[in-house]
C-alpha positions in Angstrom: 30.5 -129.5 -22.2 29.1 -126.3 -21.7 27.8 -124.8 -18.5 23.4 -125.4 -18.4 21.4 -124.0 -14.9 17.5 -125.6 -15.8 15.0 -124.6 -13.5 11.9 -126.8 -14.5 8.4 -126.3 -13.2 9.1 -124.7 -9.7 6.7 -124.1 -7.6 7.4 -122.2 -4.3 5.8 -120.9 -1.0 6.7 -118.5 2.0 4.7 -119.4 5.3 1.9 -121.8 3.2 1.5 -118.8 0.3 2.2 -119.7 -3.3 4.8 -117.2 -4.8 5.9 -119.4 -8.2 3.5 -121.5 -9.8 5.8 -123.4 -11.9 8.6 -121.0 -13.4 10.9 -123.3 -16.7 14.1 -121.6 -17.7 17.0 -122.6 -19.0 20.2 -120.6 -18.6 23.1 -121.7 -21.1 26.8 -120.5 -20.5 27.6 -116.8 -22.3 23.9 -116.2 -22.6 22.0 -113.1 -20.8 18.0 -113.1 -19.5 16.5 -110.5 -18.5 13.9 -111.0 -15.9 11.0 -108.6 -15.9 7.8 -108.1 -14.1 5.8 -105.6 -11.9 5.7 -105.6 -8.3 4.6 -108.8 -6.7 5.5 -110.7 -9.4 8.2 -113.3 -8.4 11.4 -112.0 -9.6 13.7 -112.1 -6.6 11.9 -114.7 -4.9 13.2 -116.6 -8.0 17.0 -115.3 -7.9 16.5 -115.8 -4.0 15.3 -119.8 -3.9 18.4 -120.2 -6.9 20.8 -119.6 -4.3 19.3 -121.0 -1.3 17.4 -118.9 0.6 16.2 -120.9 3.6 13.1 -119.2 3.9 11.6 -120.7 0.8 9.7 -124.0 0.2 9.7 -125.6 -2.7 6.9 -127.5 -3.4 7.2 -129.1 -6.9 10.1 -128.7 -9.8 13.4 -129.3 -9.8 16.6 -126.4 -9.8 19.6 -128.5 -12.2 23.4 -127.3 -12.5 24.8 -129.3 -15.4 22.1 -131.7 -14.4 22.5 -131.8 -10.9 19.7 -131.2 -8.6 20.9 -128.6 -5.9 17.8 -128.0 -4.1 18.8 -129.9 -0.9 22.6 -127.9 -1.3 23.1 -124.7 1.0 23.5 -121.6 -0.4 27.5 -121.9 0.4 27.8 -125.3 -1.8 26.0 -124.0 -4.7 28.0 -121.0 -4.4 31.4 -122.9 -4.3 29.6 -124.8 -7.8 29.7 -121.5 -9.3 26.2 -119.4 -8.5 26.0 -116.0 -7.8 23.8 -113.0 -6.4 24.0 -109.6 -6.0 21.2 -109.3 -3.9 19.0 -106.2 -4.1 19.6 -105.2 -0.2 23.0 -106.5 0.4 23.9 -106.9 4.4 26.1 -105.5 5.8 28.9 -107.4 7.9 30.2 -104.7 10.6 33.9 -106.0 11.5 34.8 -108.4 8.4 37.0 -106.5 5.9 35.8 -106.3 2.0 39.9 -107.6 1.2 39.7 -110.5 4.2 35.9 -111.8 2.6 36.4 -111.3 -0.5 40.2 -113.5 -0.4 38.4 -116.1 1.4 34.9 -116.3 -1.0 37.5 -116.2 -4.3 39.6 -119.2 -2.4 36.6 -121.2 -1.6 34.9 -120.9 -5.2 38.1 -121.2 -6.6 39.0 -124.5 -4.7 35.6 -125.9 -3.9 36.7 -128.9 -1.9 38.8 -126.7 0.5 38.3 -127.2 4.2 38.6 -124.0 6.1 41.4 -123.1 7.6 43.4 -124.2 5.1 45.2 -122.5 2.3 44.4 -119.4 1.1 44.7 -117.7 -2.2 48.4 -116.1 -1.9 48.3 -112.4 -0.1 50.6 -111.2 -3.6 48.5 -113.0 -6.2 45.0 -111.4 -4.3 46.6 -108.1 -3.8 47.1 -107.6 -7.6 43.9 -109.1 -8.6 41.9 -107.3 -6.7 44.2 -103.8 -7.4 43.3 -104.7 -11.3 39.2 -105.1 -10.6 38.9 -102.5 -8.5 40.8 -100.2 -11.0 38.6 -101.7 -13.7 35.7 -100.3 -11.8 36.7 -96.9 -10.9 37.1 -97.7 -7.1 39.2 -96.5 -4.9 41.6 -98.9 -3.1 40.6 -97.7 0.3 37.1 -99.5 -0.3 38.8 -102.6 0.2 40.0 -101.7 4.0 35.9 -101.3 4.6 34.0 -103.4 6.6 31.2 -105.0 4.4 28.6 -103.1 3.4 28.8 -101.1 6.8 28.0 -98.0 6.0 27.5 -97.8 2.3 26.0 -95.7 -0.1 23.0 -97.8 -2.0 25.7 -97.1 -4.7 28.8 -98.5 -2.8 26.6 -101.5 -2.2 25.9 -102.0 -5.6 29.3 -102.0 -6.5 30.6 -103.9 -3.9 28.5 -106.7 -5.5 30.0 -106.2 -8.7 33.2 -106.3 -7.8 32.1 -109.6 -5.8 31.4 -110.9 -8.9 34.6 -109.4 -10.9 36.6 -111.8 -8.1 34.4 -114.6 -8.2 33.8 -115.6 -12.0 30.6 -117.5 -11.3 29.3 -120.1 -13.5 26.0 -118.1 -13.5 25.4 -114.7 -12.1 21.4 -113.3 -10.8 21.7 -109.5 -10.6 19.2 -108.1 -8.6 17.8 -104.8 -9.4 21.7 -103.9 -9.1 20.1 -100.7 -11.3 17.8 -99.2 -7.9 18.6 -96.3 -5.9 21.3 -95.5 -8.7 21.9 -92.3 -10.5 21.9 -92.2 -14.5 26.1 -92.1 -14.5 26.2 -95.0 -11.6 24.0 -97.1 -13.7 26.1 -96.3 -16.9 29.1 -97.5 -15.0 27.5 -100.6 -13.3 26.1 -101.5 -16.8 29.3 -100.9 -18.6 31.5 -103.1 -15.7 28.9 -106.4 -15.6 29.7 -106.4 -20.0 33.2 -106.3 -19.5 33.7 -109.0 -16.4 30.6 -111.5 -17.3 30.0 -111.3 -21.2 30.6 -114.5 -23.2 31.9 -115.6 -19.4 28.8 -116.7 -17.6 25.1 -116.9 -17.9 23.4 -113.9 -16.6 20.3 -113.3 -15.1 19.7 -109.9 -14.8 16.4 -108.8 -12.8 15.1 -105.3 -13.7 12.3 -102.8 -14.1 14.5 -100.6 -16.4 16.5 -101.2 -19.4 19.0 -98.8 -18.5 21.2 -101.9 -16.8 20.2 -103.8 -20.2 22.2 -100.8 -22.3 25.6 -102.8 -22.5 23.7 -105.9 -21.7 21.4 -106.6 -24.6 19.3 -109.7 -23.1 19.7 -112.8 -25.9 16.3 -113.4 -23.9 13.9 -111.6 -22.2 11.1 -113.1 -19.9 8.3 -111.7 -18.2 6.8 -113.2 -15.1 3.5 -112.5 -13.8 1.6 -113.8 -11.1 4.8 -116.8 -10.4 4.6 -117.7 -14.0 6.6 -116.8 -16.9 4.0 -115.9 -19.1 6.0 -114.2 -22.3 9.5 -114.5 -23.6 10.9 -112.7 -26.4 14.2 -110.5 -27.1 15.7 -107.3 -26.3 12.8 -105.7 -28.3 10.6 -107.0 -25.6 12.6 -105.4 -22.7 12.3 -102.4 -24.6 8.8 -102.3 -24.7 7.9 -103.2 -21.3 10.7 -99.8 -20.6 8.2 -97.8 -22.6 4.4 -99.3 -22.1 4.6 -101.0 -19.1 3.0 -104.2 -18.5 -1.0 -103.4 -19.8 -1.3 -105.7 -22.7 1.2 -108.4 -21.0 -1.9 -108.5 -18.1 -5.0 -107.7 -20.3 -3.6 -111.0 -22.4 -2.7 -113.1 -19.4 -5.5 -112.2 -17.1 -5.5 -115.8 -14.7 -1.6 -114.6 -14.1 -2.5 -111.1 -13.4 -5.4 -112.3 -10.9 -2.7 -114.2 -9.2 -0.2 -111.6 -9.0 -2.1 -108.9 -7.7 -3.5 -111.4 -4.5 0.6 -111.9 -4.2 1.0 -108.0 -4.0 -1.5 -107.6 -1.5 -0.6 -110.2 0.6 3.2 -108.8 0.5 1.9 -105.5 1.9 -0.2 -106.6 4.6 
């Protein structure tokens, strides 16, 4: 049976204020969404209650993993069931080596019932793999000596998370905004390594204002959420159009959604 994530009619709050107002989508294995929208929207707030984030109540709906609920899972169970984010702001983990986290997140996905402490993924078989990704993505192998994300470019962040998810082979992958604070040829590259480790592999939700990330990604569907709802879906076309004209006509013909997601916005900013 093939892998299904259904998120049906979520509704969700931060500190008593509505963010989604009852987001459906269905993610099927080998398929990629883009997820577009303007500021204040919803987007991450989706990818972030997904995975977990404890910050987040959901009111009404239901988050199903081949038809499992997982709401009332951690973020480290649904992980080791096979979700992933690349968050937009990774963290960064001063002392924790990218080779020692990353051999222990591939174990535990890998063997999901694993108690810690326990076995890990052979030092030869990780060595190679990881050698092989990080070639793969033009890194150098002195990245993986780095403490996490401690002291980073916004590029070596982005494609630390990337080669997160090279290791990792989720069941289904949310990609935040892994296009911002990029340069054109970063972009290119990031866009060019997500095709070659997650196509046909896993579902993809890639969040984005751009379609540059999109350019080896062509979305199979494209949704755009507006005030917490998803208000249009369409195909790549679509992306391309929001690229070009912005989100004018997707407001002027869902005005309720707009309302809604420029009292979001402001509340955001205050």
């Amino acid at each position: 049976m093939s892998d299904i994530l259904e998120i049906k009619n979520l509704h969700v709050a931060i500190e008593g204020k509505p963010i989604l107002r009852g987001v459906n989508l269905t993610i099927n294995k080998g398929e990629t969404h883009a997820l577009m929208g303007p500021n204040g929207s919803g987007k991450s707030t989706l990818g972030l209650v997904i995975m977990g984030h404890p910050n987040y109540e959901v009111t009404e709906g239901e988050i199903l993993l081949n038809g499992q609920n997982i709401l009332d899972l951690d973020a480290d169970e649904r992980a080791r069931l096979g979700v992933f984010m690349a968050f937009q702001r990774p963290v960064a983990i001063p002392g924790v080596k990218m080779a020692d986290f990353l051999r222990h997140a591939t174990t535990n996905v890998r063997h999901p019932d694993r108690k810690e402490g326990e076995d890990l993924i052979s030092m030869r078989e990780f060595r190679k793999e990881i050698k092989d990704k990080m070639g793969q993505l033009q890194m150098d192998s002195e990245f993986a000596r780095r403490y996490v994300n401690d002291g980073f470019s916004g590029g070596e962040m982005k494609r630390a998370e990337i080669l997160q998810l090279a290791m990792l082979q989720p069941k289904f992958a949310i990609l935040d905004e892994t296009d911002s604070g990029l340069d054109a040829d970063a972009v290119r590259l990031a866009s060019q390594s997500i095709n070659e480790i997650g196509h046909n592999k896993m579902g993809l939700l890639i969040i984005t204002h751009h379609d540059k990330l999109l350019e080896h990604n062509p979305p199979d569907f494209t949704h755009v959420i507006l005030g917490g709802q998803i208000v249009e879906t369409g195909g790549k076309e679509l992306a391309a159009e929001l690229h070009s004209q912005g989100y004018e006509r997707i407001r002027a013909e869902h005005p309720e959604s707009a309302a809604a997601n420029d009292e979001t916005e402001t509340v955001a900013s205050t």
